[in-house]
Biopython code that builds the backbone (N, CA, C, O; Angstrom):
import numpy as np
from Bio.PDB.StructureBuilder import StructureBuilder

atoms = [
    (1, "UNK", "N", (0.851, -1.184, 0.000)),
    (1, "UNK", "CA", (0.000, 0.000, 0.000)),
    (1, "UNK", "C", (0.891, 1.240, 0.000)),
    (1, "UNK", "O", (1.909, 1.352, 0.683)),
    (2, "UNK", "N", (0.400, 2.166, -0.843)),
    (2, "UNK", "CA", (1.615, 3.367, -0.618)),
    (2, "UNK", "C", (0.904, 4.717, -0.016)),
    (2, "UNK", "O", (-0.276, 5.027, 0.144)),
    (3, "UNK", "N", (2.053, 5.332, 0.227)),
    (3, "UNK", "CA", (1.277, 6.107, 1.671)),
    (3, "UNK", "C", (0.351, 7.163, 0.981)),
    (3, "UNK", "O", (-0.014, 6.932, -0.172)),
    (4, "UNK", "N", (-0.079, 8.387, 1.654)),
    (4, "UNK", "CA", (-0.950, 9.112, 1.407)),
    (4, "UNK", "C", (-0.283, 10.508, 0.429)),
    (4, "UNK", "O", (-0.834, 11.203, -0.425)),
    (5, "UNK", "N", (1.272, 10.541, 1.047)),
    (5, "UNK", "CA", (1.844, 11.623, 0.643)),
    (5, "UNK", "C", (2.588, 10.860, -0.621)),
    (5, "UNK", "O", (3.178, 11.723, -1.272)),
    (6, "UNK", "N", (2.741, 9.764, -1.106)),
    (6, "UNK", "CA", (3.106, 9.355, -2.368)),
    (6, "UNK", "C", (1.952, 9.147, -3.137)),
    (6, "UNK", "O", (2.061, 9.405, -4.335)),
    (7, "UNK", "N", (0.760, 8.696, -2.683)),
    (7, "UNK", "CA", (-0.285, 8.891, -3.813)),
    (7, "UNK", "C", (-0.792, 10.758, -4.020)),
    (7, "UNK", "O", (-1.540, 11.181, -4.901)),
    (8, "UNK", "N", (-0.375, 11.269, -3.346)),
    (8, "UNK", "CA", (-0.437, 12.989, -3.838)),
    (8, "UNK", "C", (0.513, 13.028, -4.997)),
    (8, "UNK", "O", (0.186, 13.042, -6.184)),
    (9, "UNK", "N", (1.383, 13.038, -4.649)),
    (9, "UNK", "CA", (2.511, 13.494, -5.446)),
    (9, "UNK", "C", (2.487, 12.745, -6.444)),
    (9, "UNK", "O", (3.101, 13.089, -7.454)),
    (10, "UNK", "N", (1.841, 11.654, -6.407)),
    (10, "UNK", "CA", (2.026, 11.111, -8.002)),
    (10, "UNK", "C", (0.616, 11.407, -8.800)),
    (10, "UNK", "O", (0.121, 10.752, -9.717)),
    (11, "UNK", "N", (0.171, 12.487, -8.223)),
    (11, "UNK", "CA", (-0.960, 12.803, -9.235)),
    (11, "UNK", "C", (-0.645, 14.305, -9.959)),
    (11, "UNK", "O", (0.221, 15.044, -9.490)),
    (12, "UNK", "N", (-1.100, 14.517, -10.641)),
    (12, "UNK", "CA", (-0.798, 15.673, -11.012)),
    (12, "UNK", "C", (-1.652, 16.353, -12.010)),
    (12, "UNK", "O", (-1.881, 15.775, -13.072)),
    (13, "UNK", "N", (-2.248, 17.766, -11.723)),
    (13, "UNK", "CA", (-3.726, 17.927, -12.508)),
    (13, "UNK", "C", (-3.256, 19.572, -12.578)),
    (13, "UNK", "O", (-2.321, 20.035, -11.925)),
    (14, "UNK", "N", (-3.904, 20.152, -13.284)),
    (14, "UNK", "CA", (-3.435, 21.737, -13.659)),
    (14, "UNK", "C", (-4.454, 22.861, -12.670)),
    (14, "UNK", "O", (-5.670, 22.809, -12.489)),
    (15, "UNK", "N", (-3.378, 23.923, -12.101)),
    (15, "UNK", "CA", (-4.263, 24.669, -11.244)),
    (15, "UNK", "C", (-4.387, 26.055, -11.973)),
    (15, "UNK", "O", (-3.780, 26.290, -13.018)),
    (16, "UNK", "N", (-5.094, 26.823, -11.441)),
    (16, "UNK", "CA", (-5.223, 28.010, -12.053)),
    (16, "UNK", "C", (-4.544, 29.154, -11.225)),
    (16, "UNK", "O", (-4.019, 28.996, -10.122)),
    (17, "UNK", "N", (-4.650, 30.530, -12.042)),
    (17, "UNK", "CA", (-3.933, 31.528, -11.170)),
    (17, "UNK", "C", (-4.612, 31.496, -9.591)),
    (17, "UNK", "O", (-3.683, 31.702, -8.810)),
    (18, "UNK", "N", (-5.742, 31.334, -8.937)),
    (18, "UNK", "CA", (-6.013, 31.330, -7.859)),
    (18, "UNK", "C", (-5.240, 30.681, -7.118)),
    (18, "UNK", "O", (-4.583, 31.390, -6.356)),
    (19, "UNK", "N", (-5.067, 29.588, -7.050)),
    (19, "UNK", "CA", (-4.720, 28.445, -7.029)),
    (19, "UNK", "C", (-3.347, 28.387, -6.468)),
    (19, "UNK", "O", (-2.934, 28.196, -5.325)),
    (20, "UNK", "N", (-2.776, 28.603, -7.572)),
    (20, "UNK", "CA", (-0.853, 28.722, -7.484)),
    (20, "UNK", "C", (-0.421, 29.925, -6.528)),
    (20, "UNK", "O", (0.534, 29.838, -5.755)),
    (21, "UNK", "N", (-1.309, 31.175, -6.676)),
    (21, "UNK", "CA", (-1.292, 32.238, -5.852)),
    (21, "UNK", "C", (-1.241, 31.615, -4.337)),
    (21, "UNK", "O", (-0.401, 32.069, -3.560)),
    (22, "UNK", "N", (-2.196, 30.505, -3.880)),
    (22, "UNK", "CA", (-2.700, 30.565, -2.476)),
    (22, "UNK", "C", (-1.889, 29.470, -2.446)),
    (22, "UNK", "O", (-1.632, 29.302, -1.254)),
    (23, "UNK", "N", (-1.151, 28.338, -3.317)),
    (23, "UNK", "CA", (-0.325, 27.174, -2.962)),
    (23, "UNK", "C", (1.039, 28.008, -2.399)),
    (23, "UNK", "O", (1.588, 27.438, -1.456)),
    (24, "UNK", "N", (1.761, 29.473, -2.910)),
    (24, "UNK", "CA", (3.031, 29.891, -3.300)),
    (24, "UNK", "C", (2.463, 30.925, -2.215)),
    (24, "UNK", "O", (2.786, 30.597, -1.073)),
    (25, "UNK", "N", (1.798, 31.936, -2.283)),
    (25, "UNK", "CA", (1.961, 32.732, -0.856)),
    (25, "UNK", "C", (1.979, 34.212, -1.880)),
    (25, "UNK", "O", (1.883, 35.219, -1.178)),
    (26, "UNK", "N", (2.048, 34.407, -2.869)),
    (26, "UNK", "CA", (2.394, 35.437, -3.989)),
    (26, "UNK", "C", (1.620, 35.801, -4.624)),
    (26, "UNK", "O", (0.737, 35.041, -5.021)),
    (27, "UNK", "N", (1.667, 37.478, -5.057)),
    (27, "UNK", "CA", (0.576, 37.704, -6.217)),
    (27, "UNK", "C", (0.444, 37.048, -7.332)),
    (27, "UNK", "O", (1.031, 35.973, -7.461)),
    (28, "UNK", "N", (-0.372, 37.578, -8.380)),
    (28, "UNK", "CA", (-0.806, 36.983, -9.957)),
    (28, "UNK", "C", (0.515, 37.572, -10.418)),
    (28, "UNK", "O", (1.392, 36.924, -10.990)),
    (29, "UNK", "N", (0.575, 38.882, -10.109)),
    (29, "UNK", "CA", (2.043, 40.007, -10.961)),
    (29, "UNK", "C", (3.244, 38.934, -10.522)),
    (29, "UNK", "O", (3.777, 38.205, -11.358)),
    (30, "UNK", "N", (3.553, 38.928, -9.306)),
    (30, "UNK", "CA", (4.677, 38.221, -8.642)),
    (30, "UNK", "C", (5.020, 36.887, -9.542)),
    (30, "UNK", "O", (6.092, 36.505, -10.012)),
    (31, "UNK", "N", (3.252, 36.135, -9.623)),
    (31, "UNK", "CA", (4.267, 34.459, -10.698)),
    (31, "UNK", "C", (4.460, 35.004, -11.843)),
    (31, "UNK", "O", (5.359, 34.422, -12.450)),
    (32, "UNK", "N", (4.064, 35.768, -12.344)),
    (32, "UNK", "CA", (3.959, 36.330, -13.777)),
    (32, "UNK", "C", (5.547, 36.882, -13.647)),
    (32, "UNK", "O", (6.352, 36.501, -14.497)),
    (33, "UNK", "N", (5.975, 37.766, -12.591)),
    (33, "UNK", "CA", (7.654, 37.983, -13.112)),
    (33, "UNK", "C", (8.927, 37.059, -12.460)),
    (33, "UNK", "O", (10.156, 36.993, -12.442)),
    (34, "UNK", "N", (7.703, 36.395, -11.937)),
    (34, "UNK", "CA", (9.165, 35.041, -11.579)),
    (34, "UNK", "C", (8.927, 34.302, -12.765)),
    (34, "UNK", "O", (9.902, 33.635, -13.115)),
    (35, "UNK", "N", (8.065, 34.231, -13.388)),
    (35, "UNK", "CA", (7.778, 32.751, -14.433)),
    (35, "UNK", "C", (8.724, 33.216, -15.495)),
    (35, "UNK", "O", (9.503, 32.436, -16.044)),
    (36, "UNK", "N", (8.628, 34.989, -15.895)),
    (36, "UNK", "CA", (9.328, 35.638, -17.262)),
    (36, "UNK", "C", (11.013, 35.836, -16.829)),
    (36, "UNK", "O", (11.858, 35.975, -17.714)),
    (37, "UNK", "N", (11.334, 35.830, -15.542)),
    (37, "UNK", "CA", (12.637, 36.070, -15.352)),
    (37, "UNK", "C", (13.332, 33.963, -14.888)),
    (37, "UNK", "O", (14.471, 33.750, -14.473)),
    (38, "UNK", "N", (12.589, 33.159, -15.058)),
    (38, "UNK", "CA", (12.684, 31.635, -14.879)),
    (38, "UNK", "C", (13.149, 31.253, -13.773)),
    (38, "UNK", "O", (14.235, 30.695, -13.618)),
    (39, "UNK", "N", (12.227, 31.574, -12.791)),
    (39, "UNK", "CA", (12.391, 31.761, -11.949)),
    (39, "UNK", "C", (10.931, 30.557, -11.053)),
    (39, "UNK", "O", (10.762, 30.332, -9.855)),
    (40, "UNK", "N", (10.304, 30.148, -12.028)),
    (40, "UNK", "CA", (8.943, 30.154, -11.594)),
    (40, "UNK", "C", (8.689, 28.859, -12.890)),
    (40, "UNK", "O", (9.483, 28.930, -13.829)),
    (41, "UNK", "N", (7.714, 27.810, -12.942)),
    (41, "UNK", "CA", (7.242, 26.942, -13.673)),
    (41, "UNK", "C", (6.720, 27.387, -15.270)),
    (41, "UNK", "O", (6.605, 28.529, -14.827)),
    (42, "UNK", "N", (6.574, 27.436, -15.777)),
    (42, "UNK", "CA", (6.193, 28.026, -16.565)),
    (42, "UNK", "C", (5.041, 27.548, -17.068)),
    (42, "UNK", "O", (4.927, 26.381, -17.441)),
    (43, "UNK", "N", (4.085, 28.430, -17.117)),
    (43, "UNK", "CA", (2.608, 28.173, -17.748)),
    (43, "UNK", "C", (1.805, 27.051, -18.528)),
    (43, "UNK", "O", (2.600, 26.462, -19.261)),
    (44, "UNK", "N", (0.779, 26.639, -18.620)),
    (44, "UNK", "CA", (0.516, 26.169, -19.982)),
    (44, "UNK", "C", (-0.944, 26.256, -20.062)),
    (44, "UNK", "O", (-1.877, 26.245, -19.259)),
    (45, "UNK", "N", (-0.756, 26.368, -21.661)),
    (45, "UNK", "CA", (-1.785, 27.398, -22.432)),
    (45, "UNK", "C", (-3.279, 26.631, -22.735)),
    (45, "UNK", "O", (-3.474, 26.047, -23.801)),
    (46, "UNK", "N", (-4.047, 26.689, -21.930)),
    (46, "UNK", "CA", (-5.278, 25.860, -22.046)),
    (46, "UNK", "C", (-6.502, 26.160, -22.732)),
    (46, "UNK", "O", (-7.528, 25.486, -22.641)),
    (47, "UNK", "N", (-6.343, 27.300, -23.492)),
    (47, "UNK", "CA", (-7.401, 27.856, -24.245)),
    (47, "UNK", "C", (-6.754, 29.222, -24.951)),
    (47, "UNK", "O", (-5.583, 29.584, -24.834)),
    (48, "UNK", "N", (-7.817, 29.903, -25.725)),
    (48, "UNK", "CA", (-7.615, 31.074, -26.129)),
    (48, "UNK", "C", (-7.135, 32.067, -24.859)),
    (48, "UNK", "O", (-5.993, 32.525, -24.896)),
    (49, "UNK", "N", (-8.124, 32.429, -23.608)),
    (49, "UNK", "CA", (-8.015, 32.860, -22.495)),
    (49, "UNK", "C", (-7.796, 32.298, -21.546)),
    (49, "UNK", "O", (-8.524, 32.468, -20.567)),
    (50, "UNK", "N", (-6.756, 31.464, -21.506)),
    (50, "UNK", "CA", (-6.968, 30.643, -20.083)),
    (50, "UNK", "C", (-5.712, 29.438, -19.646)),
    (50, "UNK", "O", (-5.588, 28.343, -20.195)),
    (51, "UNK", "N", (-5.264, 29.718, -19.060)),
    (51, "UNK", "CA", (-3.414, 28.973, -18.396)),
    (51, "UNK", "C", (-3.945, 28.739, -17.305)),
    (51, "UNK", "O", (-4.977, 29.294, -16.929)),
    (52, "UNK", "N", (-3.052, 27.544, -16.390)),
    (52, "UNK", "CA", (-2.543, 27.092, -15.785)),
    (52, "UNK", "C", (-0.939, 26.529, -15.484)),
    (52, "UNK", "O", (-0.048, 26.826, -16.280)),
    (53, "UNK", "N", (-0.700, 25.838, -14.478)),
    (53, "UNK", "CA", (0.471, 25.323, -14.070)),
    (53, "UNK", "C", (-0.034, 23.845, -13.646)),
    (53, "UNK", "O", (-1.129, 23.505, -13.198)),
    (54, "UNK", "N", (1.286, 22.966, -13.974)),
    (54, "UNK", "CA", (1.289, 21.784, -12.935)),
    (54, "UNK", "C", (1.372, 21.794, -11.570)),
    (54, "UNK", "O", (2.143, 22.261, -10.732)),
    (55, "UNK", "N", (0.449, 21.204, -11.578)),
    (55, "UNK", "CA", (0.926, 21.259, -9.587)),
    (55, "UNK", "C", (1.576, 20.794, -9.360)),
    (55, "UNK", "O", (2.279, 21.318, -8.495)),
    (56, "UNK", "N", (2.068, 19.231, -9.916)),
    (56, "UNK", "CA", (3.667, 18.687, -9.615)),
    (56, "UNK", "C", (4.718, 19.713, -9.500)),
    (56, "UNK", "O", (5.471, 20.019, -8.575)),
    (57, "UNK", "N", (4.551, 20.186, -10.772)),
    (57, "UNK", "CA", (5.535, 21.424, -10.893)),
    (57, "UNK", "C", (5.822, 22.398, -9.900)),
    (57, "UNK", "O", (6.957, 22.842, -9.727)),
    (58, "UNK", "N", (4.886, 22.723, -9.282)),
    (58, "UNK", "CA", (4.807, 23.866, -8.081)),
    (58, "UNK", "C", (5.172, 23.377, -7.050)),
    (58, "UNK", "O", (5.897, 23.965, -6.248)),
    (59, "UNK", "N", (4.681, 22.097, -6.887)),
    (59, "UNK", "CA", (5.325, 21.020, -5.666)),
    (59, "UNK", "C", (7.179, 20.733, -5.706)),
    (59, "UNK", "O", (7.905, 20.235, -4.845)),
    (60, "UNK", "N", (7.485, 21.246, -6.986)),
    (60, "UNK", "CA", (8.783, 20.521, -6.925)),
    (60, "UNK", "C", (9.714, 21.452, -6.712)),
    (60, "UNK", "O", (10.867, 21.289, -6.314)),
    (61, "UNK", "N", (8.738, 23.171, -7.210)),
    (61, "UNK", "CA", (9.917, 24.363, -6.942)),
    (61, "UNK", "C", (9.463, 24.462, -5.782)),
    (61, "UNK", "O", (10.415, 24.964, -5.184)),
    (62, "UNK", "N", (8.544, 24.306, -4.952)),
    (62, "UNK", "CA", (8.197, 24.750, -3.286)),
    (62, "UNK", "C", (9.551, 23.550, -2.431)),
    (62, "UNK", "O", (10.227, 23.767, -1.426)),
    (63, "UNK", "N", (9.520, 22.399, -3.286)),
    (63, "UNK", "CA", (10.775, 21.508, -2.315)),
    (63, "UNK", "C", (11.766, 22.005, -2.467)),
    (63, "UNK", "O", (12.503, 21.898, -1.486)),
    (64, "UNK", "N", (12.444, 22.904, -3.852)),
    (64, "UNK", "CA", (13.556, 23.344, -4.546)),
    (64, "UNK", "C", (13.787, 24.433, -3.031)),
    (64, "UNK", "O", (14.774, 24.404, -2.296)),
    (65, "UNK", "N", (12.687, 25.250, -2.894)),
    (65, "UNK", "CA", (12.886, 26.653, -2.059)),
    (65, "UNK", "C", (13.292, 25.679, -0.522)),
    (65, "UNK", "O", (14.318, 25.732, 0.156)),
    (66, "UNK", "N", (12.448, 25.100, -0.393)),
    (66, "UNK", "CA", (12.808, 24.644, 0.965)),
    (66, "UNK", "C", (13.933, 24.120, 1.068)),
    (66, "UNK", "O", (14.555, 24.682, 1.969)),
    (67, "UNK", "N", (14.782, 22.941, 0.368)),
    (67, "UNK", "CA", (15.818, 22.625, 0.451)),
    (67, "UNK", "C", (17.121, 24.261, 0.080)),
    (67, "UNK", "O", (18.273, 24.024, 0.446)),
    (68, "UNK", "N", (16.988, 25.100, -0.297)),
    (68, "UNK", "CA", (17.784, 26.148, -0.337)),
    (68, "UNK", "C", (17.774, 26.611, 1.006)),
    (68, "UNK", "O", (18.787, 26.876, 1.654)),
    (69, "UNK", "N", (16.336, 26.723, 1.498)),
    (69, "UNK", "CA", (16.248, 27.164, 2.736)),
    (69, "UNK", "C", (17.218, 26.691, 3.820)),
    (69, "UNK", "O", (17.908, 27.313, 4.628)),
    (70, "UNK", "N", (17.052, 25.440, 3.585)),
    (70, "UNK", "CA", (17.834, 24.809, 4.869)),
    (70, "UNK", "C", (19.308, 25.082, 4.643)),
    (70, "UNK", "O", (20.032, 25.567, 5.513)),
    (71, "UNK", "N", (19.828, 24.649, 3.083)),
    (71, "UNK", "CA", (21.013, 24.794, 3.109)),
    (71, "UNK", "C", (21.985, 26.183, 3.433)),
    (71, "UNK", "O", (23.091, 26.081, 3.964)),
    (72, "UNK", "N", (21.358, 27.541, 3.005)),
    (72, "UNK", "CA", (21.628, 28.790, 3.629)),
    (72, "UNK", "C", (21.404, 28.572, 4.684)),
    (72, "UNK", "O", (21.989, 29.532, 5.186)),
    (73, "UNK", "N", (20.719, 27.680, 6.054)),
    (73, "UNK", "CA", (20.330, 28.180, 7.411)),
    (73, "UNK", "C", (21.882, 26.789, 7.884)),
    (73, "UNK", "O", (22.250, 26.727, 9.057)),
    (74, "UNK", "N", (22.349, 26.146, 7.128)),
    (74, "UNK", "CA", (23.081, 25.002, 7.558)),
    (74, "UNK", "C", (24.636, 26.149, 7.640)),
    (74, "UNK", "O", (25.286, 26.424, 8.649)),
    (75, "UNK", "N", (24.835, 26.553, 6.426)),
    (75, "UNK", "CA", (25.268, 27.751, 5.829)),
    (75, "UNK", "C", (26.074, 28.625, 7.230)),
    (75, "UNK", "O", (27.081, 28.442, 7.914)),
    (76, "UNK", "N", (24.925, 29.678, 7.157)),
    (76, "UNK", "CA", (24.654, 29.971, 8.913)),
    (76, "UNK", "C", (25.380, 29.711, 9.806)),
    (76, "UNK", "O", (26.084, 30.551, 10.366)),
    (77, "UNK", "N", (25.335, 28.451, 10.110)),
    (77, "UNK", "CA", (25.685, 27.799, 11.593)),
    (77, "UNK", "C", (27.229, 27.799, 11.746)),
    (77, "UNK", "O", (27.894, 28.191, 12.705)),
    (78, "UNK", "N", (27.640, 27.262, 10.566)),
    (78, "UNK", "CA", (28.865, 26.971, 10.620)),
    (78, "UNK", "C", (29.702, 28.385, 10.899)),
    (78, "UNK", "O", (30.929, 28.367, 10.994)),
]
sb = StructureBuilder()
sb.init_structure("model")
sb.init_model(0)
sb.init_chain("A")
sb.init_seg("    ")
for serial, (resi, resn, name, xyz) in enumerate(atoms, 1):
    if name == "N":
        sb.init_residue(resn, " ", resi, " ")
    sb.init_atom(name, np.array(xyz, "f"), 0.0, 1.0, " ", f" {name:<3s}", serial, name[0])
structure = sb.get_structure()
């Protein structure tokens, strides 16, 4: 049986600007100039009017930030 936090992560479905805003902590402007400076997942185009992101994707730069995190706070100590 696999656990609860590996059947998350192995799903993966597209969120919208609401969405990524309230997963990331950041404005609409904010992903919009992390995404153009690559900094940020980059979009995909689901209609004439209308994008999203992977959530895998967002899941994997939120682990990216956290593991930086620690390593500047490891950083730190020494």
């Amino acid at each position: 049986m696999i656990s609860f936090k590996e059947f998350t992560t192995s799903l993966d479905r597209v969120v919208d600007h609401a969405e990524a805003m309230h997963l990331v902590g950041v404005s609409k402007s904010h992903i919009s100039r992390l995404e153009k400076s690559g900094q940020f997942p980059r979009r995909i185009k689901l209609g004439s009017r209308r994008v999203g992101w992977s959530l895998h994707e967002i899941q994997q730069w939120l682990e990216e930030k956290k593991a930086t995190r620690d390593v500047n706070d490891m950083n730190k100590e020494i």
